[in-house]
C-alpha positions as CSV (number, residue, x, y, z in Angstrom):
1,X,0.0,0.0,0.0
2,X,2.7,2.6,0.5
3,X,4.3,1.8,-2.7
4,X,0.8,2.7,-4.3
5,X,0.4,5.9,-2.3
6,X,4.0,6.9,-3.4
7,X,4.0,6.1,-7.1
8,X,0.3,8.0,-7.1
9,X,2.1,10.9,-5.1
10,X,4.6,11.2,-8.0
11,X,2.6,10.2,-10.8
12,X,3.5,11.9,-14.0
13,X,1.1,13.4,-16.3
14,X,2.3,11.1,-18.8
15,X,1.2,8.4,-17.0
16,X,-2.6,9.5,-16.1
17,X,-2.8,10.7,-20.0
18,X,-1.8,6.8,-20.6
19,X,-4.7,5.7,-17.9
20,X,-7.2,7.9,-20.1
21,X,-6.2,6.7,-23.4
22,X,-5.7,2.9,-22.4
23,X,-9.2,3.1,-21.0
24,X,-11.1,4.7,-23.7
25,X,-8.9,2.6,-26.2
26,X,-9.9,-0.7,-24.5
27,X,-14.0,0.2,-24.0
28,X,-14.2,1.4,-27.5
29,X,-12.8,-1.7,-28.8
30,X,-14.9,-3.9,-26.3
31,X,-18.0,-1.9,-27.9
32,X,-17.3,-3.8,-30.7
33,X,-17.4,-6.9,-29.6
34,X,-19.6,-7.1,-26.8
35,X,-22.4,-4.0,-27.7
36,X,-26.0,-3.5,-25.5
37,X,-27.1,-1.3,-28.7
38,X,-25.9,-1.4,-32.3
39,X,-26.1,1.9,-32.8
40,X,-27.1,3.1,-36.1
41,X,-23.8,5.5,-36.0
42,X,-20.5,6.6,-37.7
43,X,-18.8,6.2,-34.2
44,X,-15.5,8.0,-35.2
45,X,-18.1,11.3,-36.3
46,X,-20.0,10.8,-32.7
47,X,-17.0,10.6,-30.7
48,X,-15.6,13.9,-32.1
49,X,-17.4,16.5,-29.6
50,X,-16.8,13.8,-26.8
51,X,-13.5,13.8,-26.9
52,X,-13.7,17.6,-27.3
53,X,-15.2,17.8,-24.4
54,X,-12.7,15.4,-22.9
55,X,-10.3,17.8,-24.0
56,X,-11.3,20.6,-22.0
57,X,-12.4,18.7,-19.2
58,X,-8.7,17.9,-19.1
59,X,-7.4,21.4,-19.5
60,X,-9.5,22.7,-16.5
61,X,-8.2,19.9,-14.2
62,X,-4.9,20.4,-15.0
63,X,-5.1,24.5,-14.8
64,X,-6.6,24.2,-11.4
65,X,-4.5,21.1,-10.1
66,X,-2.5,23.5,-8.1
67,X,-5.4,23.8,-5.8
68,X,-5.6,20.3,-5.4
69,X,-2.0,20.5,-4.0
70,X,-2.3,23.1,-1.9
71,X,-5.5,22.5,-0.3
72,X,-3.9,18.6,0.2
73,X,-1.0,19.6,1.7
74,X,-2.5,22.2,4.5
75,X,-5.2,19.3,5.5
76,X,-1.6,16.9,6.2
77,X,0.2,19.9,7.5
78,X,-2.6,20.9,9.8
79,X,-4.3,17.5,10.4
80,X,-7.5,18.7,8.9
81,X,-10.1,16.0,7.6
82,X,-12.1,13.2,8.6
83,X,-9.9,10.2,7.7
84,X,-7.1,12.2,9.5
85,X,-9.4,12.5,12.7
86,X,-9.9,9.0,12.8
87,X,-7.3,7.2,15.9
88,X,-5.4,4.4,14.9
89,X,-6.7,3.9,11.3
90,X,-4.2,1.0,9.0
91,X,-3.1,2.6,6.3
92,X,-5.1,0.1,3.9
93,X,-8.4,1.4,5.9
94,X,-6.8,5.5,5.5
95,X,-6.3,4.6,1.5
96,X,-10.0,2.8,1.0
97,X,-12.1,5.3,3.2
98,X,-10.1,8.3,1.6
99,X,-10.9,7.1,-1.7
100,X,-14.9,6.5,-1.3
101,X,-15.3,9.9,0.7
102,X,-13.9,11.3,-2.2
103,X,-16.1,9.8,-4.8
104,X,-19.1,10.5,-2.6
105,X,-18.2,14.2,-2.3
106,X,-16.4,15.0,-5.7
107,X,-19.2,12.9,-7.8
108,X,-22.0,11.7,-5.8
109,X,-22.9,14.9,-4.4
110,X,-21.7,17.0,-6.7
111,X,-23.9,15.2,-9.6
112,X,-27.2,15.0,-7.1
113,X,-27.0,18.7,-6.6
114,X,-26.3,19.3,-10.8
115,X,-29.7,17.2,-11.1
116,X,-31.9,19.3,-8.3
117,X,-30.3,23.4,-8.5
118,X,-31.9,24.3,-12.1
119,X,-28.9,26.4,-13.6
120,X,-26.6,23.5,-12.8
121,X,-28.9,20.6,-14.6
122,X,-28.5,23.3,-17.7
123,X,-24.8,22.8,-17.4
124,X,-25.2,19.3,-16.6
125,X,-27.6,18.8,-19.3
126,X,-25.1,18.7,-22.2
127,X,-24.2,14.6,-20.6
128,X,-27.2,13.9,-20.9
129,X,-28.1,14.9,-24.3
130,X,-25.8,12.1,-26.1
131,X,-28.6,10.1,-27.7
132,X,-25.5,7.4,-28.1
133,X,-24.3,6.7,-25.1
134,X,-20.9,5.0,-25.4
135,X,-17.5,4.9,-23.6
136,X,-16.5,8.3,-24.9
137,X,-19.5,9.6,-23.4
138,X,-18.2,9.5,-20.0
139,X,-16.0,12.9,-20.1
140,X,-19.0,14.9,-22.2
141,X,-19.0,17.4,-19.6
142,X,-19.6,21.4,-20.6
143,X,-16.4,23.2,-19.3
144,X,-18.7,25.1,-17.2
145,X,-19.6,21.3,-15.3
146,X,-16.4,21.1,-15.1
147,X,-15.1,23.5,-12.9
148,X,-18.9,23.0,-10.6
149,X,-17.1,19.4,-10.4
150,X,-13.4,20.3,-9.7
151,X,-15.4,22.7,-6.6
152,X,-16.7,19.6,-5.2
153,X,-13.7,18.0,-5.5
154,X,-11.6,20.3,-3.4
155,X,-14.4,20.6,-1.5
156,X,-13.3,16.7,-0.4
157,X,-10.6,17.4,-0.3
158,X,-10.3,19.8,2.2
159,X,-13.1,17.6,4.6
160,X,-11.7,14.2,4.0
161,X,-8.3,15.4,4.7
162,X,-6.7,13.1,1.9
163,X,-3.3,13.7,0.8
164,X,-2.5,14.1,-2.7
165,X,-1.6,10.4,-3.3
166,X,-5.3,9.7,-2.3
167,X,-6.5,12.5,-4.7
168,X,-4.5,11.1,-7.6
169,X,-5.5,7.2,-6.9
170,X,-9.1,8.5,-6.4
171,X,-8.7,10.8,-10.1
172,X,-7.5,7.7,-11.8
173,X,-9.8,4.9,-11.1
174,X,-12.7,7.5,-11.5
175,X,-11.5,7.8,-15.2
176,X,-11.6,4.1,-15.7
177,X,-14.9,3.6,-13.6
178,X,-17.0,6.0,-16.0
179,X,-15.6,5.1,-18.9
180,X,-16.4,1.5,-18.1
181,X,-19.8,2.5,-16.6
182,X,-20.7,4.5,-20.0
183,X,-19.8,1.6,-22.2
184,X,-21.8,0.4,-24.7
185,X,-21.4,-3.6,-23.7
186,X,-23.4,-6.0,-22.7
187,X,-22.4,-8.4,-19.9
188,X,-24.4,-11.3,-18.7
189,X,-26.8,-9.4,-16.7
190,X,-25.9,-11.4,-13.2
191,X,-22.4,-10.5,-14.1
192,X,-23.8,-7.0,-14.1
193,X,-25.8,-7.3,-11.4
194,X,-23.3,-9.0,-8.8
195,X,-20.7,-6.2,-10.0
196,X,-23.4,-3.4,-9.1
197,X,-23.5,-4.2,-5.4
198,X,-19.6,-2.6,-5.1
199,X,-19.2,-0.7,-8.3
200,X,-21.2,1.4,-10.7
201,X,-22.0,-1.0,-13.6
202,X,-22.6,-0.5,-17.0
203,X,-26.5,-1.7,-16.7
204,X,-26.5,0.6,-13.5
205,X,-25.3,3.8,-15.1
206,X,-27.2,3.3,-18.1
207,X,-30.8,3.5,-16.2
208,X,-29.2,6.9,-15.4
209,X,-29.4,7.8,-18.6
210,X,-33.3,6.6,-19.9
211,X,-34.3,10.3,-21.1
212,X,-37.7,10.5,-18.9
213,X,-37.7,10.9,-15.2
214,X,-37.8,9.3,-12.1
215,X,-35.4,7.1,-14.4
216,X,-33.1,10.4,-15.2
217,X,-33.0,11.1,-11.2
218,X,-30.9,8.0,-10.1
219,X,-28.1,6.1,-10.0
220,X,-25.8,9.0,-9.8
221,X,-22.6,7.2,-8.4
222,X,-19.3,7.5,-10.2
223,X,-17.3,4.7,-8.7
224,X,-19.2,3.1,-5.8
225,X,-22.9,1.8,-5.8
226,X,-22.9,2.1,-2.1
227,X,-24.1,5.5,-1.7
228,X,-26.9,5.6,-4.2
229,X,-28.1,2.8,-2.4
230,X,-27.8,3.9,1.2
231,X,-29.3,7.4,0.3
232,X,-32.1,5.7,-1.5
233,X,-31.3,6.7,-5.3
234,X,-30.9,3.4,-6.7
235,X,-33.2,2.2,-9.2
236,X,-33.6,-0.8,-11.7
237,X,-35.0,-1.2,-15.5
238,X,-34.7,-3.3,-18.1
239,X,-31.8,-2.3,-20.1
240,X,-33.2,-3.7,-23.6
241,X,-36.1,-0.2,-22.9
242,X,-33.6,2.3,-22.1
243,X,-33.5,5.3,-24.5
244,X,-31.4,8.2,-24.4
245,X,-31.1,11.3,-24.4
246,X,-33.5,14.1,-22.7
247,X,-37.4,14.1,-23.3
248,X,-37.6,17.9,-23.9
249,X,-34.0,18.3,-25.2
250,X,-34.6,16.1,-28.5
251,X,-32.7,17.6,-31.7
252,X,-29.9,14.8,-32.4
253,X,-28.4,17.6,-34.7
254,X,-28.0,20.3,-31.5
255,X,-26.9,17.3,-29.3
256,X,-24.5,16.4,-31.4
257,X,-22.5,19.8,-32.5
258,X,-20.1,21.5,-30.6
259,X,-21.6,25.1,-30.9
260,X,-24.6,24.0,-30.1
261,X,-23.5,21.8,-26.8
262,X,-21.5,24.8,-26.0
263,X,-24.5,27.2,-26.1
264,X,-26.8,24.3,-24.6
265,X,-26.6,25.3,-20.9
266,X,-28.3,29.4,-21.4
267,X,-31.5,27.8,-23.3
268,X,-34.6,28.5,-21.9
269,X,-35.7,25.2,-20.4
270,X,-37.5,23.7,-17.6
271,X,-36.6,20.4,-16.7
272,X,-40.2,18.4,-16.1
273,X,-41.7,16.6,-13.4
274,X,-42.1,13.3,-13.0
275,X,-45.7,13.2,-13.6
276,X,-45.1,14.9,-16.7
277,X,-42.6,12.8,-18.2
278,X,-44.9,9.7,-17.9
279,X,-47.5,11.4,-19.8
């Protein structure tokens, strides 16, 4: 465990570029051969404002990552944070409790709150409006979204108290969780299931994304299944009736174009209610 913690303390940006590429690499070509949906799709065209978006999800991260630092050095220096207020914790316990805080606070939360505070579903909307959701839909996230999400983040941070190895180990498996939870495959659905009661899985996510409510309102956890369902967000449906995309956000040309995901969030829109979307 403390040769984990130090090679994530130290880990160049060479090496998390790698973990993103490797993953998405990996996940695209398993779309291939194990796909839930054959989409109807020239995949290379519909990845294009995905991985745009990937793109400056990346360059916000990495201009703010100085904040990460900081903010995960004072909680050491000071010995600031829950994990750190916690007597006699093993490091393994210190590692595995740092890491789940963080996903509850820097995606849990932080994509509960996106879905209930209106201006923030607008950002947030832009996710949700791939009508093909595939593994290069997991970083489809308005650069606005993205610095809401780096907030929560440090926002962990600071009241877990994890040090920077944490932060890094936590930043890495969350890129391979949601790439693998956005994937367009189809595993044996008590593979699926059994997989669900510790980690987000594919069928999991997916319900996430069924365009009408209460379907849209659940399932939002990044890594872990354990907090959706502890907090009572978890849901079920049958994966063969999912459909995506938003109910009242429907043009496929808009939802697809980079202009038109960029100026997506300042629409007039009101997200419906539940008894509306099951008209």
């Amino acid at each position: 465990m403390d040769a984990i913690i130090s090679y994530f303390e130290n880990i160049p940006s060479s090496h998390r570029s790698l973990i993103l590429v490797l993953g998405i690499t990996f996940f695209w070509l398993l779309e291939g051969i194990l796909p839930l949906f054959n989409f109807k799709y020239k995949k290379w065209r519909h990845a294009l404002p995905n991985l745009f978006f990937t793109f400056t999800t990346i360059l916000v991260n990495f201009s703010l990552a100085f904040l990460l630092l900081k903010t995960s050095d004072w909680v050491q220096l000071n010995n600031f944070g829950i994990i750190n207020w916690i007597p006699n914790l093993p490091l393994w316990a210190y590692v595995v409790l740092g890491v789940m805080l963080l996903d509850f606070f820097g995606a849990y939360l932080a994509h509960f709150v996106e879905h209930k505070v209106k201006p923030l579903w607008m950002i947030h909307l832009v996710h949700h409006t791939d009508h093909e959701v595939d593994t290069t839909t997991a970083n489809r996230h308005h650069p606005l979204e993205s610095l809401v999400r780096f907030t929560f983040t440090l926002l962990g941070v600071f009241v877990v108290g994890t040090p920077i190895g944490i932060v890094m180990l936590y930043q890495s498996l969350s890129i391979v969780a949601t790439q693998f939870s956005h994937a367009n495959i189809k595993l044996p659905k008590k593979v699926d299931e059994a997989i669900s009661w510790l980690v987000v899985s594919p069928d999991m996510h997916k319900v996430h994304h069924h365009y009408k409510l209460p379907y849209t309102d659940s399932n939002y956890g990044n890594i872990f299944s354990i907090w959706d369902r502890l907090l009572g967000t978890y849901m079920k449906f049958d994966r063969e009736r999912i459909v995506y995309g938003v109910d009242t956000f429907p043009d496929k040309v808009t939802n697809a174009s980079i202009g038109g995901l960029l100026k997506q969030p300042f629409h007039k829109y009101r997200k419906p209610t539940s008894m509306e979307s099951s008209k």
